[in-house]
N, C-alpha and C positions, 0 to 999 in steps of 0.2 A: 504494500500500500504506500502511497506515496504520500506525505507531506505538504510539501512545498510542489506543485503542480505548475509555478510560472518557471523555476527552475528547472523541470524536466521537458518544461516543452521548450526553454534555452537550450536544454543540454542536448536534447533529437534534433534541435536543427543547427544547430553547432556539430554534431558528429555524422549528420548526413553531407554536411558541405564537405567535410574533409574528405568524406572519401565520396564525393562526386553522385551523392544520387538525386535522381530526380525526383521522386517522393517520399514524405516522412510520416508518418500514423505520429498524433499528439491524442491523448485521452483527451475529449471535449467538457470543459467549463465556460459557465460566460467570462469568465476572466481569460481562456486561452481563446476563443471566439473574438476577444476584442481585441487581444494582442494581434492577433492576424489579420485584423481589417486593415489594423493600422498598418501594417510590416504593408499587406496590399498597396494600399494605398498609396503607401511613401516609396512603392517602387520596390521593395527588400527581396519581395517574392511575387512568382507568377501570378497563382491563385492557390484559393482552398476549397472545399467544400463538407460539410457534414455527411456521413458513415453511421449506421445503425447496425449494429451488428450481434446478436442475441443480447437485446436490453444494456448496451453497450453504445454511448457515442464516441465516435471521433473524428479529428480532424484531419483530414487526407492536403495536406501542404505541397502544392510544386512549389519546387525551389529556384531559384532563378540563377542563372548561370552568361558570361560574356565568353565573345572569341571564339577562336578554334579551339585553346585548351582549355575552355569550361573552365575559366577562374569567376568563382562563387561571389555575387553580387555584394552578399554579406560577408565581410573580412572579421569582425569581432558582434560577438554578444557575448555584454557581460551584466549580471545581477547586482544592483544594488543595493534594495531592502531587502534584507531577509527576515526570517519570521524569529528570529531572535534579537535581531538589531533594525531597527524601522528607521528608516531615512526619510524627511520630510523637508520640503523646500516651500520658504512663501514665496508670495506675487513678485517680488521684487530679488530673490534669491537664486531662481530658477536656474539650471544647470546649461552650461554648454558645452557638447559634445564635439570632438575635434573642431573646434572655431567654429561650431553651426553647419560643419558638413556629416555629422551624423544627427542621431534624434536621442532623445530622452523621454522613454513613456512613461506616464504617469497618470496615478491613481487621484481624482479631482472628485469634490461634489458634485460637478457637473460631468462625470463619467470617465472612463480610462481615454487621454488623448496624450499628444506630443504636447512638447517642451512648446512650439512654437504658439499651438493652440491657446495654451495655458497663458502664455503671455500676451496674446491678444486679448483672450475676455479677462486679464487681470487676475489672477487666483494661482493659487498654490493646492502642492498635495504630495502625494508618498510618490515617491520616483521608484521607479518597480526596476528600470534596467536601462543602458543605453547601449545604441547598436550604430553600428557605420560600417 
């Protein structure tokens, strides 16, 4: 059983890039549901889609890849808060991720979004991980 569930779905798509596959299985939560939109959206990866499998969800992740030698669009993720130490940034505190060429998601009252989000409508919250 797993614990920390934003860390194992770090850790599958951290050990699929390495060695180059195209799809990763993530056990589905709406917390790994929203890390993916976001990774989507911002480019990180192809696509995803939800998997039902004997009362089982999950998230079926393409991974995205450049070039002829398939070097992996994602070079780092890494975990911030962890469920022993919680890391918290306000409005004004917010993280940047290599000079603002990676992202920073975070946990906000108005929902899991980026760094950049966050500083648009003003507010702070738990910084879950940053990826570039």
């Amino acid at each position: 059983m797993v614990t920390d569930t934003i860390s194992d779905m770090l850790t599958r798509i951290r050990n699929a890039n390495m060695v180059k596959h195209q799809i990763v299985q993530v056990p589905s939560t709406k917390m790994s549901y929203a890390i993916a939109t976001i990774l989507k959206d911002e480019g990180f990866i192809e696509n995803f889609e939800v998997y039902n499998e004997n009362s089982y969800s999950y998230l079926l992740v393409s991974l995205k890849y450049k070039g002829k030698l398939r070097e992996p669009v994602i070079s780092n993720l890494e975990r911030i808060s962890k469920p022993g130490l919680r890391v918290y940034a306000n409005s004004k505190e917010l993280p940047k991720v290599l000079d603002d060429l990676g992202i920073a998601i975070m946990s906000t009252s108005k929902g899991v979004m980026t760094n950049f989000k966050a500083k648009e409508l003003g507010i702070g919250g738990e910084v879950l991980c940053y990826i570039w």
